[in-house]
matplotlib code that plots the C-alpha trace (Angstrom):
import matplotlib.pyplot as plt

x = [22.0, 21.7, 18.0, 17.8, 15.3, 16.2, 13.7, 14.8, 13.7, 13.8, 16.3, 18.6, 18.8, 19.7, 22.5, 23.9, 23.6, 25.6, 28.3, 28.8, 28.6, 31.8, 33.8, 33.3, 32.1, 34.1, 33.7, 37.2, 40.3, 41.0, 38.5, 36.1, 32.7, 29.9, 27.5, 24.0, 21.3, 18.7, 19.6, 19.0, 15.8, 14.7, 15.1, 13.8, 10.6, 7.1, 5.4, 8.1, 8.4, 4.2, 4.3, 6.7, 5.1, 2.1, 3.7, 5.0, 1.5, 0.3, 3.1, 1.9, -1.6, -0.4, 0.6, -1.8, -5.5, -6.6, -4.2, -6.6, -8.5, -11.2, -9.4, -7.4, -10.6, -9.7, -6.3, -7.6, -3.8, -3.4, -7.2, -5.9, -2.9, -5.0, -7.4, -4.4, -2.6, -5.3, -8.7, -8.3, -8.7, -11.8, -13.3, -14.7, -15.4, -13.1, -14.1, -11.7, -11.8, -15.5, -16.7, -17.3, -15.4, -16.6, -14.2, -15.4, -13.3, -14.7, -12.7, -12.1, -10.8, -9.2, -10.1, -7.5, -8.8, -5.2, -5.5, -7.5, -7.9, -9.5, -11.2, -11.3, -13.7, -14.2, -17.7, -18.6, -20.8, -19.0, -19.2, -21.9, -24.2, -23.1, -22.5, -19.0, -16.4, -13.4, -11.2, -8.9, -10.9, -11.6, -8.4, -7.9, -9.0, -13.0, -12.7, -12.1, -14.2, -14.8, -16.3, -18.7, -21.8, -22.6, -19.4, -18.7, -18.5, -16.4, -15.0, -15.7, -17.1]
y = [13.5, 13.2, 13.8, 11.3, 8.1, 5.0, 1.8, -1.6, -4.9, -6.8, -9.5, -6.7, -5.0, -8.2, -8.6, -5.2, -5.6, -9.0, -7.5, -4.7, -6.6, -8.8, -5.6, -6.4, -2.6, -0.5, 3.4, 5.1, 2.8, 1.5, 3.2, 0.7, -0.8, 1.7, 0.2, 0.4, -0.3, 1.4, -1.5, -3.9, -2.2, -2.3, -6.0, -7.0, -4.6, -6.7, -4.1, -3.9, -7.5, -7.8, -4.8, -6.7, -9.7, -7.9, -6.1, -9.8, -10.9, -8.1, -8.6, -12.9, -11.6, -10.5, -13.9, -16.3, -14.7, -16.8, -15.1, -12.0, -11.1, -8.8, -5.8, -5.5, -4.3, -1.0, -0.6, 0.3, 0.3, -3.2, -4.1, -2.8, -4.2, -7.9, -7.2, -6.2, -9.6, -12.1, -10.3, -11.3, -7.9, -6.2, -8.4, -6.0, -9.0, -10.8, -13.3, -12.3, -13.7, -15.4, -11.8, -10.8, -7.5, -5.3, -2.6, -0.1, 2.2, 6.0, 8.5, 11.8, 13.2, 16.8, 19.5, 18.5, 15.2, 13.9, 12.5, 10.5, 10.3, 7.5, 7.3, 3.6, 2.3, -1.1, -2.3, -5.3, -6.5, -6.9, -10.2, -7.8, -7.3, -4.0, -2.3, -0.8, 0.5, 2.1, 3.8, 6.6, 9.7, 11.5, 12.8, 16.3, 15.7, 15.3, 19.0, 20.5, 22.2, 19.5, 17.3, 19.8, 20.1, 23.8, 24.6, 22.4, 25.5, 25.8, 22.1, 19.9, 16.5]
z = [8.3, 11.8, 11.8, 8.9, 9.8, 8.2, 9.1, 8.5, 9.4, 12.4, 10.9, 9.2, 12.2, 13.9, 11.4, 11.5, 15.7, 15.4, 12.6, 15.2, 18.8, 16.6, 15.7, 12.0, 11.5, 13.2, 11.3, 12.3, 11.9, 15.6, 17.2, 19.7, 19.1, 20.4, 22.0, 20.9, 23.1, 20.4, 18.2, 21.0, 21.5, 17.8, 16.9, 20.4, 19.6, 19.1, 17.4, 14.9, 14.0, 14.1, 11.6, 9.5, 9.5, 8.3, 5.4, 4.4, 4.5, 2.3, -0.5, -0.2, -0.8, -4.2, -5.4, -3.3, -2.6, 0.1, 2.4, 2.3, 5.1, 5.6, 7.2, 4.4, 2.3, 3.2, 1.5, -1.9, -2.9, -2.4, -3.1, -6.7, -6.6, -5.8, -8.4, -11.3, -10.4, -10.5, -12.0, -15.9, -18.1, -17.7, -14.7, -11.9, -9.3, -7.1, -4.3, -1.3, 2.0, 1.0, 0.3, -3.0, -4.0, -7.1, -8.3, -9.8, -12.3, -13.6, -16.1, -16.0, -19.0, -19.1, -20.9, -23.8, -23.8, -24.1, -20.5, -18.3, -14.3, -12.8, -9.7, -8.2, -5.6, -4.2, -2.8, -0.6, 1.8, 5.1, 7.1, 9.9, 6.6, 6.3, 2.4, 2.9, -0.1, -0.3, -2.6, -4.6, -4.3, -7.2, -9.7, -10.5, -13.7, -12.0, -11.6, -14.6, -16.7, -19.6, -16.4, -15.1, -17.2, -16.1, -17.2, -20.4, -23.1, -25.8, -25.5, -28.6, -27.8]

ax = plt.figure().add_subplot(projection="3d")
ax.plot(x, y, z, "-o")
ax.set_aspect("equal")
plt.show()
């Protein structure tokens, strides 16, 4: 347990400093309040708080689009996660940040043909004219034999 990392958020940290620095969570019954200067350190931390304040951006992005921004074009997680939320069913095309975005989704069946991987990639145009994309990578499923033509035998169609 002692090599156990557990990250929490500037303001809970704040909280659990404050509840401390008033005695309020002592561990042993009568024992003092350790100080704790790493606490101190942690909810005083820039970095910290501007990486929080990102990941809240990110999870806005989900409900309001116009809080997307450019750099985010190459987190195909949330890209997917943008397009799921406000793309209606079977739209590929999202306008984000003035930049149209196109996702673009391929199958990969497996050789029993009872399931399907999907690779997703996203394509734009970035705001320097350059064609830029991003996405999953191919599945497993790309690599099996029903998906490689020279090696497609003895599979029914």
């Amino acid at each position: 347990m002692a090599d156990d990392v557990l990250l929490v958020g500037p303001d809970a940290a704040a909280a659990i400093l404050a509840a401390y620095q008033a005695g309020k969570l002592s561990m042993n019954k009568g024992a003092g309040v350790a100080e704790a200067p790493q606490a101190a350190e942690y909810v005083n931390d820039q970095v910290v708080k501007e990486q929080f304040r990102e990941r809240r951006r990110k999870e806005a992005c989900l409900r309001d689009i116009s809080l997307v921004k450019e750099r985010d074009f190459t987190d195909s997680r949330l890209l997917d996660r943008i397009f799921f939320a406000h793309a209606p069913k079977g739209t590929m095309r999202l306008t984000l940040d003035g930049i149209d975005v196109t996702k673009d989704v391929h199958g990969y069946r497996s050789n029993s043909r009872k399931n399907t991987g999907y690779e997703v990639t996203f394509y734009w145009t970035g705001s320097d004219g350059q064609q830029r994309s991003c996405g999953t990578g191919k599945p497993p499923e790309a690599f099996n034999r029903a998906n490689d033509p020279e090696r497609n035998w003895g599979f029914y169609e």
